[in-house]
Each structure stands twice: as structure tokens, then as C-alpha cells.
NUMIVEX-234783 format. One record per residue (C-alpha): residue in three letters; x, y, z; residue number from 0. Coordinates in steps of 0.1 Angstrom, whole numbers. Example, Ala and Ser with C-alpha at 12.3 -4.5 7.8 and 13.67 -1.06 7.14 Angstrom:
BEGIN
@residuo = ALA px = 123 py = -45 pz = 78 num = 0 $
@residuo = SER px = 137 py = -11 pz = 71 num = 1 $
***
This chain:
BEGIN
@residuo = UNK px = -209 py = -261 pz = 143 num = 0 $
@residuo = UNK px = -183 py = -236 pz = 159 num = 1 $
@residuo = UNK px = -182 py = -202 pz = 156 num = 2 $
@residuo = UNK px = -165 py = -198 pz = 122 num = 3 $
@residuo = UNK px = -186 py = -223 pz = 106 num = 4 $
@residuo = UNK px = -217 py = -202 pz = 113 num = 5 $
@residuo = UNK px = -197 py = -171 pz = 98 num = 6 $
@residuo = UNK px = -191 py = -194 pz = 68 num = 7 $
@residuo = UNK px = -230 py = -208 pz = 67 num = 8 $
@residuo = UNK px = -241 py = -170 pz = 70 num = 9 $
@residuo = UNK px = -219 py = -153 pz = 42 num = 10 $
@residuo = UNK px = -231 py = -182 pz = 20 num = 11 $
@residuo = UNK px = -268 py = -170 pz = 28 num = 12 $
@residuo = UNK px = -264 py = -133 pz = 27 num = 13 $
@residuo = UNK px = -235 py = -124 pz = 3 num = 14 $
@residuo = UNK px = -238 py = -120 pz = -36 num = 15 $
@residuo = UNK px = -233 py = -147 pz = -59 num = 16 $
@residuo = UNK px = -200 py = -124 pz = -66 num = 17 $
@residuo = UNK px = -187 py = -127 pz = -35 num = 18 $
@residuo = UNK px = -154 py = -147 pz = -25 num = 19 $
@residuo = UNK px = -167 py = -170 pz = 1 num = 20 $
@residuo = UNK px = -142 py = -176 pz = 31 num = 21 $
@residuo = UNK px = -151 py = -216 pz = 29 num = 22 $
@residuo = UNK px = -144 py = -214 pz = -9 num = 23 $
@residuo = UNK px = -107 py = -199 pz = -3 num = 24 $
@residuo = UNK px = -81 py = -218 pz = -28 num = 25 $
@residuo = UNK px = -61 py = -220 pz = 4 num = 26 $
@residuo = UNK px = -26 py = -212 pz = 19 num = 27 $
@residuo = UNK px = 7 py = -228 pz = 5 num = 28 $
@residuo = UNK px = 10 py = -246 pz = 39 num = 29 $
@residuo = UNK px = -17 py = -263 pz = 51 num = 30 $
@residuo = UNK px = -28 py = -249 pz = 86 num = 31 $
@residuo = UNK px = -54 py = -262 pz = 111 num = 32 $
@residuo = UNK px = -86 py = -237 pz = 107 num = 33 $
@residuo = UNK px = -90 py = -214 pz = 134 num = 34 $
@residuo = UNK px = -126 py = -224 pz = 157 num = 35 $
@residuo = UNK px = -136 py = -184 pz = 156 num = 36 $
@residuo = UNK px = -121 py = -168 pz = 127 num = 37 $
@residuo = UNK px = -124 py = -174 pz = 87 num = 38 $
@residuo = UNK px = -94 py = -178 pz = 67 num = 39 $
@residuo = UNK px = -97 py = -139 pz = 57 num = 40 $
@residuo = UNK px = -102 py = -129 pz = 92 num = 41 $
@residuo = UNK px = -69 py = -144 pz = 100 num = 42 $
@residuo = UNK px = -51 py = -128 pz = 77 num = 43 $
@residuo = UNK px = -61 py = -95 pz = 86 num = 44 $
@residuo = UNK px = -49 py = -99 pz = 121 num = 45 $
@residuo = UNK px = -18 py = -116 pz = 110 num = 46 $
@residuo = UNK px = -12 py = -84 pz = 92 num = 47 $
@residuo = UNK px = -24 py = -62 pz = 119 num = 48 $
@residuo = UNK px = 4 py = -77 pz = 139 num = 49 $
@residuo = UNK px = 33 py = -76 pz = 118 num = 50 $
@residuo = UNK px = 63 py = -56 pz = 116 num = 51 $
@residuo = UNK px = 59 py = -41 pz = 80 num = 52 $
@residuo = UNK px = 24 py = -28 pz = 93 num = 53 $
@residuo = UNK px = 36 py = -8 pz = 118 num = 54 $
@residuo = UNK px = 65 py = 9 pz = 101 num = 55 $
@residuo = UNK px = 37 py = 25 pz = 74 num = 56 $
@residuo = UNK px = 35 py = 52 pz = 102 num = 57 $
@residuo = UNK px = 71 py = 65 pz = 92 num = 58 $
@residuo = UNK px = 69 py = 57 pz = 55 num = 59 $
@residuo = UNK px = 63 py = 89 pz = 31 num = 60 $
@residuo = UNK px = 32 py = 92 pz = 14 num = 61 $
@residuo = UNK px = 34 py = 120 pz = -13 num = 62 $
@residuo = UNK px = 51 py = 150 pz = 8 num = 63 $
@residuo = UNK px = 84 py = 138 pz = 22 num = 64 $
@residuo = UNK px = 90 py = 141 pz = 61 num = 65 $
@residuo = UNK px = 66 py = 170 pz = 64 num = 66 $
@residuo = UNK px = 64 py = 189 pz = 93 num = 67 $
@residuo = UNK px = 32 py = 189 pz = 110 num = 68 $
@residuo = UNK px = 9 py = 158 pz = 123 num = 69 $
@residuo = UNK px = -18 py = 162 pz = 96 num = 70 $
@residuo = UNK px = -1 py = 151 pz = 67 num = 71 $
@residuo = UNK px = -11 py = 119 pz = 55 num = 72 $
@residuo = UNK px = 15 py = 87 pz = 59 num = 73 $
@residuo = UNK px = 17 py = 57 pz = 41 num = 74 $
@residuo = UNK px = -2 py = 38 pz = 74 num = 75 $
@residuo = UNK px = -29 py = 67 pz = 71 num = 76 $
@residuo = UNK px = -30 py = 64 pz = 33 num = 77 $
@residuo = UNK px = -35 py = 25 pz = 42 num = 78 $
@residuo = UNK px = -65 py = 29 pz = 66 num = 79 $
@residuo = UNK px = -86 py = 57 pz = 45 num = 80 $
@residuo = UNK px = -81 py = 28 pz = 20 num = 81 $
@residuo = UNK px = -94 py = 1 pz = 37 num = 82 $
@residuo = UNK px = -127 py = 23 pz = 48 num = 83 $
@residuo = UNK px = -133 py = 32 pz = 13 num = 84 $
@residuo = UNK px = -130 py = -3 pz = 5 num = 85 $
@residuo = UNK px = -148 py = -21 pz = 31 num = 86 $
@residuo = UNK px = -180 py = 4 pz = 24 num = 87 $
@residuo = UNK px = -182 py = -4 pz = -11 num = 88 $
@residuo = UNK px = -180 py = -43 pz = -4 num = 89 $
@residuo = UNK px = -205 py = -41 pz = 24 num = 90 $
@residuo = UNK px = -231 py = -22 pz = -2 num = 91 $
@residuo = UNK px = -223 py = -48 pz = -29 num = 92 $
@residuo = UNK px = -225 py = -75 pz = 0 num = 93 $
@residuo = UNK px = -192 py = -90 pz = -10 num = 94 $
@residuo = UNK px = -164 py = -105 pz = 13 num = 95 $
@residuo = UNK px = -156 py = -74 pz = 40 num = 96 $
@residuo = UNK px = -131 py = -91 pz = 56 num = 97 $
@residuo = UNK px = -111 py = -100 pz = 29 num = 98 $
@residuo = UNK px = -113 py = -63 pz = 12 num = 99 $
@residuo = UNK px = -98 py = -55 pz = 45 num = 100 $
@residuo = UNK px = -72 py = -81 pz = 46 num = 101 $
@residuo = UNK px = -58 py = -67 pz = 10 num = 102 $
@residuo = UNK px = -62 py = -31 pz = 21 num = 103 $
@residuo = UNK px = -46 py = -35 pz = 48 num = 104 $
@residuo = UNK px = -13 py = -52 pz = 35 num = 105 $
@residuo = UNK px = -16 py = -37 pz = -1 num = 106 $
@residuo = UNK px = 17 py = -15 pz = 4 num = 107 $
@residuo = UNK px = 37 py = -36 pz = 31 num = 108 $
@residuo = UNK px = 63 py = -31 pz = 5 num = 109 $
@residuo = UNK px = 66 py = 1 pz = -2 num = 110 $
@residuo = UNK px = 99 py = 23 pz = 2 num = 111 $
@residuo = UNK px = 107 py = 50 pz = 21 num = 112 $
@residuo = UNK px = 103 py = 79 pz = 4 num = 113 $
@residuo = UNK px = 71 py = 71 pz = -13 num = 114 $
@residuo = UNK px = 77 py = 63 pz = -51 num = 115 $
@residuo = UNK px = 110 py = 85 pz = -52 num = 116 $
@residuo = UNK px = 122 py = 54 pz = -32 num = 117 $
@residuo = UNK px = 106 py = 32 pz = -52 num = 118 $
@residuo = UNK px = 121 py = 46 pz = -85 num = 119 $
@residuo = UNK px = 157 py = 46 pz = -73 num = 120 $
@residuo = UNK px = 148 py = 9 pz = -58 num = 121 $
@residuo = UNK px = 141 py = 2 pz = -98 num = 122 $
@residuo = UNK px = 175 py = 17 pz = -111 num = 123 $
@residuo = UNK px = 194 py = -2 pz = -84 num = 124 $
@residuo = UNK px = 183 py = -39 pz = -85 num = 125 $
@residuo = UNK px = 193 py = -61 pz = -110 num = 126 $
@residuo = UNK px = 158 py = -77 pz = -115 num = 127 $
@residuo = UNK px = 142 py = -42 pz = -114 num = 128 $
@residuo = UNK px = 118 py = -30 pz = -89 num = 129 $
@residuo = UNK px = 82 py = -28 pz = -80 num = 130 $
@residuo = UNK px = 64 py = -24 pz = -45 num = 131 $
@residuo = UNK px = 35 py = -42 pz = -54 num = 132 $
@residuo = UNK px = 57 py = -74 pz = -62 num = 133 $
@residuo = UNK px = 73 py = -65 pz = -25 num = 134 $
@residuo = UNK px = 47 py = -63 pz = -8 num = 135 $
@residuo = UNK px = 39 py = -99 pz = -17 num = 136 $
@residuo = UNK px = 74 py = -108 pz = -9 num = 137 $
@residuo = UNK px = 67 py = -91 pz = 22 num = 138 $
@residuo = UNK px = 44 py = -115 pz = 36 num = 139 $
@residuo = UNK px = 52 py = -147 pz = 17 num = 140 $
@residuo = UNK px = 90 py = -149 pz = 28 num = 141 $
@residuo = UNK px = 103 py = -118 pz = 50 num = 142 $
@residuo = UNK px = 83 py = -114 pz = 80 num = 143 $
@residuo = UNK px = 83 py = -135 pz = 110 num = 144 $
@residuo = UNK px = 122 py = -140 pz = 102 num = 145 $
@residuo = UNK px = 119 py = -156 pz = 68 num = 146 $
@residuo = UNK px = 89 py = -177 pz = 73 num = 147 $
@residuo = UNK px = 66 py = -149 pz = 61 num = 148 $
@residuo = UNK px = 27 py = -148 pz = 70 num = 149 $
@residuo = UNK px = 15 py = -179 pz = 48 num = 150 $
@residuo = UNK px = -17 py = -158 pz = 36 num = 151 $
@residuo = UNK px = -46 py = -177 pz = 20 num = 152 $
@residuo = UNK px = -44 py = -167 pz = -20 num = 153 $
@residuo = UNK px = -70 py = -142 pz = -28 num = 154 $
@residuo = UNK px = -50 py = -121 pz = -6 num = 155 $
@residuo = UNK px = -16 py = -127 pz = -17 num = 156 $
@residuo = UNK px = -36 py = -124 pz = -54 num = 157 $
@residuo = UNK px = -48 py = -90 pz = -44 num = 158 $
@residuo = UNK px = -20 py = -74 pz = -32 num = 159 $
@residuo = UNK px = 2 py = -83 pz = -61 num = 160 $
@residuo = UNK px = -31 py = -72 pz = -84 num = 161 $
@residuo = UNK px = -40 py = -39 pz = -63 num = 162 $
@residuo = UNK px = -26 py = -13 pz = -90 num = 163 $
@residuo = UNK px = -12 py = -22 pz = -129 num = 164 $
@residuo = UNK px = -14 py = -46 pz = -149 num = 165 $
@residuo = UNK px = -32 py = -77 pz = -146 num = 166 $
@residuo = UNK px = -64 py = -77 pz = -125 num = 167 $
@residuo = UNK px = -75 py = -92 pz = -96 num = 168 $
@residuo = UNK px = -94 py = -126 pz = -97 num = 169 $
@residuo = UNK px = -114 py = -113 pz = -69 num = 170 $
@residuo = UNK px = -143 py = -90 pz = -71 num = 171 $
@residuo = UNK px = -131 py = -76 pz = -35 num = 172 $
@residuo = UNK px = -96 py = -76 pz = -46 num = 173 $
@residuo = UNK px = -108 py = -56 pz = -82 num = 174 $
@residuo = UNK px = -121 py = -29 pz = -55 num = 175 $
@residuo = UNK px = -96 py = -25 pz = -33 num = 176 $
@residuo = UNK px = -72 py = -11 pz = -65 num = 177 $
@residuo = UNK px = -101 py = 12 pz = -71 num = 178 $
@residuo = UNK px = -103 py = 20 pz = -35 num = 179 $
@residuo = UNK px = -66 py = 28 pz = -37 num = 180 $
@residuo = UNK px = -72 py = 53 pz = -66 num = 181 $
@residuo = UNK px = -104 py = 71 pz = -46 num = 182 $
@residuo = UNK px = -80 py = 73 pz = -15 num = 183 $
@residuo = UNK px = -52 py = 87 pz = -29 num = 184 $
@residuo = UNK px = -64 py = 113 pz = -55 num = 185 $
@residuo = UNK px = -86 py = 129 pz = -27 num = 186 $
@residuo = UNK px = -58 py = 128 pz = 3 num = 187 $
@residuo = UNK px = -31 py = 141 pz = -20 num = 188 $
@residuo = UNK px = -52 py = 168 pz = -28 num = 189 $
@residuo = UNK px = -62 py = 175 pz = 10 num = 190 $
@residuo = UNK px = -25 py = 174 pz = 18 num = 191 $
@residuo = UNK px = -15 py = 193 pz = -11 num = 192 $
@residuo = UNK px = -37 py = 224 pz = -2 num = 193 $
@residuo = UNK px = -26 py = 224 pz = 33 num = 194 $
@residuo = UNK px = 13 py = 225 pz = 22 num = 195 $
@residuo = UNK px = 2 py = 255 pz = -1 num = 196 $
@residuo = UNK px = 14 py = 234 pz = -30 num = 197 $
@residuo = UNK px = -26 py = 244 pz = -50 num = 198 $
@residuo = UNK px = -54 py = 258 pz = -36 num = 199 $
@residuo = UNK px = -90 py = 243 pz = -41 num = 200 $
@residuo = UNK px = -99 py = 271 pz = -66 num = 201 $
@residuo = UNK px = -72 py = 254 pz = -88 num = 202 $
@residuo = UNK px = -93 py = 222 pz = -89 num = 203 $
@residuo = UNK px = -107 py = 217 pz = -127 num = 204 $
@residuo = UNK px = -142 py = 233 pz = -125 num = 205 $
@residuo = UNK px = -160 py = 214 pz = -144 num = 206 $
@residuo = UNK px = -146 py = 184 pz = -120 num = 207 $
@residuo = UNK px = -158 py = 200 pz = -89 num = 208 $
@residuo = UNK px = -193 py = 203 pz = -105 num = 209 $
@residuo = UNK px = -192 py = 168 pz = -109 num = 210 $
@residuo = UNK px = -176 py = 151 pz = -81 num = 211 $
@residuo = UNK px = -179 py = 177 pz = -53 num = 212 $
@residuo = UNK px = -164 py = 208 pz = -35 num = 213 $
@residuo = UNK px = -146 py = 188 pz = -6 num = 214 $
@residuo = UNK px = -128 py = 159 pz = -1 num = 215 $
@residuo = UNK px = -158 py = 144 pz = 18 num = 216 $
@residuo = UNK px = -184 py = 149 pz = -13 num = 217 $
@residuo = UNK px = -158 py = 139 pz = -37 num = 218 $
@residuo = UNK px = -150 py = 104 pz = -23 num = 219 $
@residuo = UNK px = -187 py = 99 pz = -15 num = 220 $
@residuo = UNK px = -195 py = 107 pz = -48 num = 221 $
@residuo = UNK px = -174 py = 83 pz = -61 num = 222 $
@residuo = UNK px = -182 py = 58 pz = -39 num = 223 $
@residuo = UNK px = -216 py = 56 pz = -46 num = 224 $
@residuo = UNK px = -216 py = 59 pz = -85 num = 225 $
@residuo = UNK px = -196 py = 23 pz = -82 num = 226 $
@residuo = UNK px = -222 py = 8 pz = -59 num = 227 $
@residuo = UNK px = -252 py = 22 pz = -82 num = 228 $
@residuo = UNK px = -236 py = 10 pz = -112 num = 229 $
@residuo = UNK px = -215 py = -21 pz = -110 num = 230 $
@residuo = UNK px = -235 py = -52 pz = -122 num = 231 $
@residuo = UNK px = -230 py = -88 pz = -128 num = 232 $
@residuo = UNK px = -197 py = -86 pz = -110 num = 233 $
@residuo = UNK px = -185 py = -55 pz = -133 num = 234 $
@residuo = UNK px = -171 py = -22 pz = -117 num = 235 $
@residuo = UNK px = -180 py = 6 pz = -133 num = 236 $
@residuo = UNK px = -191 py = 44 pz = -126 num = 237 $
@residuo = UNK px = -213 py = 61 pz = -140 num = 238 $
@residuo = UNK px = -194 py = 80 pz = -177 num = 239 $
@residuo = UNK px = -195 py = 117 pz = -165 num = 240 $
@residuo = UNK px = -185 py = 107 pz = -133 num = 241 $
@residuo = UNK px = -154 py = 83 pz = -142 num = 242 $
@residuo = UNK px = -149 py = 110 pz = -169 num = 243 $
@residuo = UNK px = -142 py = 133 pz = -140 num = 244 $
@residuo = UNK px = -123 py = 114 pz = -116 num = 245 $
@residuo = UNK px = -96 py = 107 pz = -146 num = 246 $
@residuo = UNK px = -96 py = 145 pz = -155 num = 247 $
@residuo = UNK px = -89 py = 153 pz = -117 num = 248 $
@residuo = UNK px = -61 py = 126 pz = -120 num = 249 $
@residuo = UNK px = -45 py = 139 pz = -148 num = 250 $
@residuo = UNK px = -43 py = 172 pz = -128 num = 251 $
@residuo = UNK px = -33 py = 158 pz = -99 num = 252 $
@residuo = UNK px = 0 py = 146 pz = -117 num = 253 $
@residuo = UNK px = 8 py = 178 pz = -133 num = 254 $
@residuo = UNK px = -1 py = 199 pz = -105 num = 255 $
@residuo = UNK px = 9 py = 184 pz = -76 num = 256 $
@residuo = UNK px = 33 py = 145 pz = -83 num = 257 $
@residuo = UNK px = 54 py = 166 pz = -107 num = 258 $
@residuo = UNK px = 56 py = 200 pz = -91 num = 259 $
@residuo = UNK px = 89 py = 209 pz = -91 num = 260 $
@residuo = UNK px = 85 py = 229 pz = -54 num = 261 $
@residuo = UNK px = 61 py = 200 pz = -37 num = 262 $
@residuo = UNK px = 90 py = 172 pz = -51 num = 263 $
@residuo = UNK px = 124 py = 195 pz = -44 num = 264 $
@residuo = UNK px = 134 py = 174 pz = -14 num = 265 $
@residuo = UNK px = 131 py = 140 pz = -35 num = 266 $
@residuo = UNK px = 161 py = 151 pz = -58 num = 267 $
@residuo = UNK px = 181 py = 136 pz = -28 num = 268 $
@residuo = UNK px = 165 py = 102 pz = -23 num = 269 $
@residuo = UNK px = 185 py = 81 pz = -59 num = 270 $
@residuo = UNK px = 216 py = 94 pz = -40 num = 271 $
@residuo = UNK px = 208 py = 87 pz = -11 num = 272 $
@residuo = UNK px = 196 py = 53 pz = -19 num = 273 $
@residuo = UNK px = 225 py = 42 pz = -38 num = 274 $
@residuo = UNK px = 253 py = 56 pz = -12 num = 275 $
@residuo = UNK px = 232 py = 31 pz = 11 num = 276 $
@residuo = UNK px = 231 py = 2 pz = -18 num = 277 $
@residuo = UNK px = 267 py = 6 pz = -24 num = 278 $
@residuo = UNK px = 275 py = 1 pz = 10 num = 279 $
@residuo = UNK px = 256 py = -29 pz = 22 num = 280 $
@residuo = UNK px = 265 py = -42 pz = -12 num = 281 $
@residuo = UNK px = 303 py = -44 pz = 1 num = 282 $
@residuo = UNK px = 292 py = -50 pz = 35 num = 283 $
@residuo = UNK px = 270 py = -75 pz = 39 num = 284 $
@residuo = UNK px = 279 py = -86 pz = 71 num = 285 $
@residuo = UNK px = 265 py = -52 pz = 86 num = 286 $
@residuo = UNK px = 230 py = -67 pz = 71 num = 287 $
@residuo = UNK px = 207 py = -74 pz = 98 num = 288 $
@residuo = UNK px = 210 py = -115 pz = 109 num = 289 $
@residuo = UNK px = 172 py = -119 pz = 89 num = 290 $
@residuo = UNK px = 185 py = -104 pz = 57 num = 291 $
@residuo = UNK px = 214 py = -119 pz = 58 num = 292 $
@residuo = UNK px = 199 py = -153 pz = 54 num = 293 $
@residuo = UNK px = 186 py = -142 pz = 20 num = 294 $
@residuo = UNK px = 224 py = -140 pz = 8 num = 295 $
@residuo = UNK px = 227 py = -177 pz = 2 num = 296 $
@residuo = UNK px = 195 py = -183 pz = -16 num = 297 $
@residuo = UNK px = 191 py = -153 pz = -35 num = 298 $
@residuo = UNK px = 223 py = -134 pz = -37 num = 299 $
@residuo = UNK px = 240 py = -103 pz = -17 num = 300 $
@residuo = UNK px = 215 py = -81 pz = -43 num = 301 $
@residuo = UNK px = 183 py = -92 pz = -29 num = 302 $
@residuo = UNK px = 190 py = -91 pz = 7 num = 303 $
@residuo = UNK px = 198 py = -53 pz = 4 num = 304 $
@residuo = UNK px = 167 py = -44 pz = -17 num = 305 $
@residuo = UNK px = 146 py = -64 pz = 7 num = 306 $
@residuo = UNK px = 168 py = -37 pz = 35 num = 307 $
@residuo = UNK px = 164 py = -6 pz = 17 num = 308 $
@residuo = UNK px = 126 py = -13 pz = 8 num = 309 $
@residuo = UNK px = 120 py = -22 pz = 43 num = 310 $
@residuo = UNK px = 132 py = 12 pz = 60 num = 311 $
@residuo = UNK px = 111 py = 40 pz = 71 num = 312 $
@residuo = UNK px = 123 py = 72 pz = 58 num = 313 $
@residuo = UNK px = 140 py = 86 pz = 90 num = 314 $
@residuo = UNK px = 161 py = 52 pz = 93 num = 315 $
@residuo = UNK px = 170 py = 58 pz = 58 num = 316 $
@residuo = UNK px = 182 py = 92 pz = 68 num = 317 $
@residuo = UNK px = 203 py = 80 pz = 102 num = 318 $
@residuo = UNK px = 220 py = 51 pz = 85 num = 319 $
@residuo = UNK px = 224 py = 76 pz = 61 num = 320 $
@residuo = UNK px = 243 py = 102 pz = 84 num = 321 $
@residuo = UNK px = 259 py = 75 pz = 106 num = 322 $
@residuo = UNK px = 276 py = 59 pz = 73 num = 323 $
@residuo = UNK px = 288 py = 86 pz = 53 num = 324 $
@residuo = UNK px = 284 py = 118 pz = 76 num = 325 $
@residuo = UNK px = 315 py = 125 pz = 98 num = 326 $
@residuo = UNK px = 309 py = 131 pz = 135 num = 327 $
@residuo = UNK px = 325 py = 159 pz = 157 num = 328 $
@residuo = UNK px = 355 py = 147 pz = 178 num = 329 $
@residuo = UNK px = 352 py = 148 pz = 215 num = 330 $
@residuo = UNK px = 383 py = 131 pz = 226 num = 331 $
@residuo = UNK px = 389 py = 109 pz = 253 num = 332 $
@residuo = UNK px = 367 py = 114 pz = 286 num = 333 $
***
């Protein structure tokens, strides 16, 4: 046996009777030689790893757009806290790790700049509506590697699409990484939150602080361990005071802090911003990069631009911004 057949033998020993096994995958859309080292699930976390969507996270707003200062949380950040939150509840429930990690990790390769301000104008602009989840997807089936995308086995591509409404995932590991999400992003925003002066912890509910935790640190751990001491027979659940909880600090979280008029004053400008840029590529499609333009004669001028405005980071949104519709000063003739 090579290397990744032992990996295969020992997940089939060791991991729950849950667990997605990496020799039980339903498979790519194109067929690929196995790799001698790495499982199916492996693969796709480094093909992910590598890609360009991954790396522009780093410049993509999480809740607070283009703060200033280096602690504030990005989408990339927001991405990685994810996938640790994930990957320890898996490896305590002895599920698949790697492909927890594989969804994690690519579970927002769509997302907009400007966090879901961005995403909202996206959904006004396009024809067909728009959602990041569904990009994300589109993300690694058809736009990177120019158009060839990163032919993913299918419980990843299933999780991603699966990671926040609507239907759930067929995976146990892909059901946890859209809890994982929640856990990540309730207790980061509020970190971040504090720190911009937007609440102060003493604003926190108090009976949810009894509960959960006085810190970011107790609160996820709290969390995460109610899941692992309560899920059974491939159900996730918390314990009912503790779930209780977590939606109560939620529902604050979205009255307090996604909603706050002073926190959210910047993203007034993103729908205009967004649509001056629409409008634009929508008559010019030639100024399209060459690997969205290819999208033009399969899927319309429409598409190609969403798939451009959904790929930016917020500070190219902002320069194309300024170079197309901002006038220069005049220099003259040197």
C-alpha cells in the first residue's frame, strides 16, 4: 500500500461510523489519477491553499470596513479562526479533519468586498440575484485557474454551498463547519466591536455572559464543548441553556453592532459605489480582465462582471473606483 492508502485503512479504523471517509468520496466531476500521499480531501485543501481567491481574503472586509489598525479581523482571519474551531470539534467527534478543513478553508472564496454590504448591492445588481455562498462554489468549480476551476471532490463543493442557509449539508463535517462559522463570527465581531468602541463588554446580555463566558476565549470554548458533549448519533446539538444563549447573544449582536448606524456609516457608500463600477464594465466589457471576459460568450456580459465585482478586494474596488470616475490633477507635458 502507499502512503495514502494507509491514511485511508487508518480513518476507516479510528473514525466514527459518522465520519465521511476519504476512500468513500462520491468523487470529482473529472476523473483524476489519486495522488500516492494525499487523500482526496487533503488535496483539496492545498488546492485551495494555493489559489488566488484564498489569498485575496487578506484584503476583503469582514464586519468593520477598511479599519485602521492590524487587529481587526479580515475575511482571511475570519476564515482561519473558522477552520480551528472546526477542525477541534471534528477531531473530538473523530470525524474527517481534513475535509472540515478543506470546507473551512474555501467556505467564503466568494465573498465581496465590503463584507455583506457588497454582497447586498451584488443582489440588487445581477439579474439572477446574488449570493456568496453560491459564489463561492462558482469560485472553485469554473473561475480559478483561468476558467478551469479547482475540480473539488463533492462533499466539499456540497459544504461550501451548504455552510450557512437553507438546506444542510450531507456531511456531518460539512453540518459543523456552518456551526463553526456561527461560533467564529459572533465571538470575533464582538472582539472587534469592543476594540472600535462600537459596545463595551459590560453591554454584553448578562444573563449570556453567565452562561457562555466573560471573554471571547471562555465563550467559544464553551460552545465548543457543549457540541462535542452533546451531539449523538450523527446529530449536532448543544446543550438548551447554552444554545439558548448563543442565539440571545446573536440577536444582540445584530441590533448592537451589524445594524449600528455609527459601526455601518461607511457602508452607505458601497451600492453606489458598486453600481458606478457595474455600470461601467457593463458598457465596457472589453476593459474586463482576458479570464472574465471568456465568461461573456457562455453566460452573458452580466455574469462576467458579477464574477469581477465579487472577486475584488475592497481597496481594488476603491482604486478602480477613483481611477474611473475620479478626475486626476493635470500636470501638463514634461
Amino acid at each position: 500500500m502507499n502512503i495514502r492508502e494507509k491514511t485511508e485503512e487508518l480513518e476507516s479504523l479510528f473514525f466514527s461510523p459518522y465520519a465521511c471517509l476519504s476512500s468513500k468520496t462520491q468523487g470529482r466531476k473529472y476523473p483524476e489519477e489519486k495522488c500516492p500521499v494525499r487523500t482526496d480531501f487533503q488535496r483539496d485543501r492545498d488546492r485551495i491553499i494555493h489559489c488566488k481567491s484564498f489569498r485575496r481574503l487578506k484584503h476583503k472586509t469582514q464586519v468593520f470596513l477598511s479599519p485602521e489598525g492590524d487587529h481587526y479581523r479580515t475575511r482571511l482571519t475570519h476564515t482561519l479562526e473558522v477552520s480551528q474551531i472546526a477542525r477541534t470539534i471534528a477531531r473530538a467527534m473523530r470525524l474527517n479533519e481534513d475535509l472540515t478543513e478543506a470546507i473551512s478553508l474555501s467556505h467564503d472564496l466568494g465573498h465581496t468586498p465590503f463584507g455583506h454590504a457588497g454582497e447586498r448591492a451584488l443582489n440588487l445588481l445581477s439579474p439572477n440575484g446574488f449570493r456568496h455562498y453560491e459564489q463561492s462554489l462558482r469560485v472553485v468549480d469554473k473561475l480559478e485557474k483561468n476558467g478551469c476551476g479547482l475540480n473539488l471532490a463533492y462533499e466539499t463543493r456540497n459544504g461550501i454551498l451548504c455552510h450557512t442557509t437553507g438546506k444542510q449539508a450531507d456531511t456531518l463535517e460539512g453540518k459543523i463547519v456552518r456551526v463553526a462559522d456561527r461560533i467564529a463570527y459572533i465571538n470575533h465581531d464582538i472582539d472587534d466591536a469592543v476594540r472600535a468602541g462600537v459596545i463595551s463588554e459590560r453591554a454584553l446580555p448578562h444573563d449570556v455572559v453567565n452562561t457562555l463566558g466573560t471573554n471571547t476565549s471562555q465563550r467559544i470554548n464553551t460552545l465548543v464543548m457543549s457540541l462535542i458533549e452533546n451531539s449523538t448519533d450523527g446529530i449536532l446539538k448543544m446543550e438548551y441553556n447554552i444554545q439558548n444563549a448563543f442565539d440571545k447573544l446573536h440577536t444582540f449582536m445584530f441590533a448592537c453592532v451589524y445594524s449600528n448606524d455609527y459601526a455601518k456609516r461607511e457602508e452607505k457608500k458601497v451600492p453606489d459605489l458598486m453600481e458606478f463600477l457595474y455600470g461601467y464594465f457593463i458598457h465596457h466589457p472589453d476593459k474586463l480582465p482576458d479570464e472574465n471576459r471568456m465568461t461573456i460568450n457562455s453566460e452573458g456580459t452580466e455574469r462576467a462582471v458579477i464574477d469581477y465585482l465579487a472577486g475584488m478586494t475592497d481597496r481594488f474596488a476603491i482604486e478602480q473606483f477613483k481611477n474611473l470616475f475620479i478626475p486626476r490633477s493635470w500636470v501638463g507635458y514634461r
